[in-house]
N, C-alpha and C positions, 0 to 999 in steps of 0.2 A: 915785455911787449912782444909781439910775433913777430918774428923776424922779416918777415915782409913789410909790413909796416913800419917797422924800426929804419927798414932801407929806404922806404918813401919819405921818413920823419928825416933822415939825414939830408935826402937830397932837399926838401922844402927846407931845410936849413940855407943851406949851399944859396937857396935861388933870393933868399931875402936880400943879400948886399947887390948880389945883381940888379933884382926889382926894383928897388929903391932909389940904384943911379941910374935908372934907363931911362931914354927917351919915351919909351911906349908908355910910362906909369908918369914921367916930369912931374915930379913931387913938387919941385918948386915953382912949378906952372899952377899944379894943382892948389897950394899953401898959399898964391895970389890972388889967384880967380876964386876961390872957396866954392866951388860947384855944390849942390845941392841933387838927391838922387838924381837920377835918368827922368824923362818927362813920361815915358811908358810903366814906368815901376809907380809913380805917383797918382797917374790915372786907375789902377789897378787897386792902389793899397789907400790911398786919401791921404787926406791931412793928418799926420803922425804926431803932430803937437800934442806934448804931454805922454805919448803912450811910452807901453815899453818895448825893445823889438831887440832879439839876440840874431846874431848872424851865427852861423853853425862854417866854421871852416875859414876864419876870417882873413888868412894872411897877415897882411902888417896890415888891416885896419882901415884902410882908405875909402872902402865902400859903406862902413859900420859908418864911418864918423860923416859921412854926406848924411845920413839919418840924424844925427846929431844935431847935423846944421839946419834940418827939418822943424825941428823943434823935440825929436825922442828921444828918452835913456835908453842910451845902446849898453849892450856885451857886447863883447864878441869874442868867440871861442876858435882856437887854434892849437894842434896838437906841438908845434915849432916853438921852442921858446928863444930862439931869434927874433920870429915873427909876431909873439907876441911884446918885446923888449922895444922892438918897432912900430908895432903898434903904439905902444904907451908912448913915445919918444913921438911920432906923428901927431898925437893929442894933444901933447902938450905944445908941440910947436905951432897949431892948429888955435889954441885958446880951447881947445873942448873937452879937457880933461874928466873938469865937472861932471860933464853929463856921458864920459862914456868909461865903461869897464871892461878889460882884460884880461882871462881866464886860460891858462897854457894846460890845457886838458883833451884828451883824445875824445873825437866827438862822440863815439859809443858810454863816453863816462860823463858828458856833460851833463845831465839830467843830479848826479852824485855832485859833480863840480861847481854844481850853481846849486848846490842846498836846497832841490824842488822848488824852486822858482819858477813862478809862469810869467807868460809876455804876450802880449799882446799881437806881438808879428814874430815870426819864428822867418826866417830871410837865408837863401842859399844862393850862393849866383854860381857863376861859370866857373867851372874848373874843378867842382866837390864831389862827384860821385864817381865820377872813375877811380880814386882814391879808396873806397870802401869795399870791401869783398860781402859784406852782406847788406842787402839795400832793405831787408826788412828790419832786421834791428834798428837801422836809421830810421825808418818811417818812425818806430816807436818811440825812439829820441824824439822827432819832431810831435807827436800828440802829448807825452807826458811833459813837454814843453809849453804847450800853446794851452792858456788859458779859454778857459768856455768863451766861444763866438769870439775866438783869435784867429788870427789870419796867418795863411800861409802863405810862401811866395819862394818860387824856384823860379831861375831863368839860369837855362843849363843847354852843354854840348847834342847835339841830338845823336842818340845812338849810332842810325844809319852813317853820320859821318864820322863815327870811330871806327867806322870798320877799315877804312882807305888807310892806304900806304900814306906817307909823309906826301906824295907826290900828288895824291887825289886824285890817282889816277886806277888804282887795281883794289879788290875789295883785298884784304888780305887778314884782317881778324876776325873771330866768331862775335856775330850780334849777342849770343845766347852764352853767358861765361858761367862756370859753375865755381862758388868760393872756391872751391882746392884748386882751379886749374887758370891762375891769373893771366893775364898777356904781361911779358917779362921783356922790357923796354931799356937798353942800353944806348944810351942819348946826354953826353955833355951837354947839349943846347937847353934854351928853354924859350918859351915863348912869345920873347924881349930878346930887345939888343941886348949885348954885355959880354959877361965873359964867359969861363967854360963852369963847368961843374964838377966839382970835387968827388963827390960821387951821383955816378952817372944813370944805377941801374934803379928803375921804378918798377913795383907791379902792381898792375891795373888791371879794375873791371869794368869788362862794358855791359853796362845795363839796359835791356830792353825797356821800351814808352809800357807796356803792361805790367812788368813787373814794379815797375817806379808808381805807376796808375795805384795800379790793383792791392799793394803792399799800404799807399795811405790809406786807402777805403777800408781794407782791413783794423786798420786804426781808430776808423770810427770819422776820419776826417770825409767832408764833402767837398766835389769837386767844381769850385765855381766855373772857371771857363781853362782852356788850353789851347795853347796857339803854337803852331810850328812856324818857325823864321827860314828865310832861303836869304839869311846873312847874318852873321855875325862880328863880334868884337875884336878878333885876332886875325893873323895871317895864319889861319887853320892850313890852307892850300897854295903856292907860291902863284896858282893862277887866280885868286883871288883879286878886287880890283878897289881898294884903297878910295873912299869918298870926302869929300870936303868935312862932312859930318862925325867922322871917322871910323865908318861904317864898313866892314870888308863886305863888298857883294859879289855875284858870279857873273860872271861875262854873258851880254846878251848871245854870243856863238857858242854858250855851253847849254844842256840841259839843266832846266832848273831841278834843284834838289835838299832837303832838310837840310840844313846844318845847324839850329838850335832851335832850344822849344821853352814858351815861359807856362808853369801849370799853375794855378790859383788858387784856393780850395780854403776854407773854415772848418772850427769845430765848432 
């Protein structure tokens, strides 16, 4: 594996025992209440009953298996095989074994990992493409995935807001990142309460909205609709302001500005 990747695989190791006893993810909140996707992912993608839908990047699982509870046969793919041990380990404490599967394979190989298998919904959420140095081979991952008239669905950081310091206050990374020249991030934290991390250094890229665009159309995929958010899921920014909903939004005293985007699109 490349060694830059090998040091992102370590630290997504590192961040699963964190993630799993933190407050922000409350697995055991989660394992009571059996929440069901987001109600804007459902509006978008329908009724899932019966289909099949991989998640590309899964973590330990917890968003795969709301699909689950949908009524789909999930995968779902992680190159962490902590994350994926956790995954399986959340399934079965879930009852939804059954209906979902496991695969501790680098997303550039999933296509090999899953025996040319197509699905129905090919599914990426927050957190997955800063991780990749090349966002066109992903795109081709996602079309040799996605069965004819399958759906796609990202709902991801927006570029503009990877550009800011931690503080969100100073633009201080390139929008425009070239594979050889990653952003080289030395950070114990993560983006959960918990503890530190073992190893600390990640390198990421930030992908431009054109190039993430322009790389599926190349694929062949078409782009049903695209929406930029001025809020998101985490504490991206410390001035971010925490909603009943559990929504981070920007202060009416700030200027509004992207911070994530969900894009749509079939083959």
């Amino acid at each position: 594996m490349d060694e830059r990747l090998a040091a992102n695989r370590a630290n997504c190791d590192d961040r699963v025992a964190i993630h799993t006893s933190s407050k922000f993810y409350d697995v055991e909140g989660w394992l009571r209440d059996a929440p069901g996707p987001p109600a804007r992912e459902l509006e978008l993608l329908g009724d899932a009953m019966g289909k099949s839908l991989v998640q590309l990047q899964c973590h330990f699982g917890m968003e795969t298996l709301q699909w689950a509870r949908a009524g789909a046969r999930v995968t779902g793919v992680d190159f962490s095989p902590a994350a994926i041990d956790a995954a399986n380990d959340l399934a079965r404490r879930a009852g939804l074994s059954e209906r979902a599967t496991f695969v501790c394979a680098n997303v550039y190989d999933a296509p090999v990992a899953l025996a040319g298998k197509q699905f129905d919904i090919v599914y990426v959420t927050i957190g997955a493409l800063f991780w990749l140095p090349d966002i066109h081979a992903w795109a081709k991952v996602v079309a040799d995935l996605l069965a004819p008239g399958g759906q796609f669905y990202i709902f991801e950081v927006h570029p503009f807001s990877m550009g800011f310091d931690h503080e969100g206050e100073h633009v201080i990374y390139d929008f425009f990142n070239d594979p050889e020249s990653p952003i080289v991030i030395d950070d114990g934290s993560t983006y959960t309460d918990g503890g530190s991390l073992a190893h600390p250094r990640t390198y990421e890229w930030n992908h431009s909205l054109s190039e993430i665009i322009q790389s599926l159309i190349d694929e062949g995929l078409v782009i049903d609709r695209f929406i930029e958010h001025d809020w998101t899921v985490f504490q991206a920014f410390p001035w971010l302001e925490k909603g009943v909903d559990g929504i981070y939004r920007i202060p009416r005293s700030r200027p509004r500005q992207p911070l994530c985007f969900t894009l749509h699109a079939h083959r």
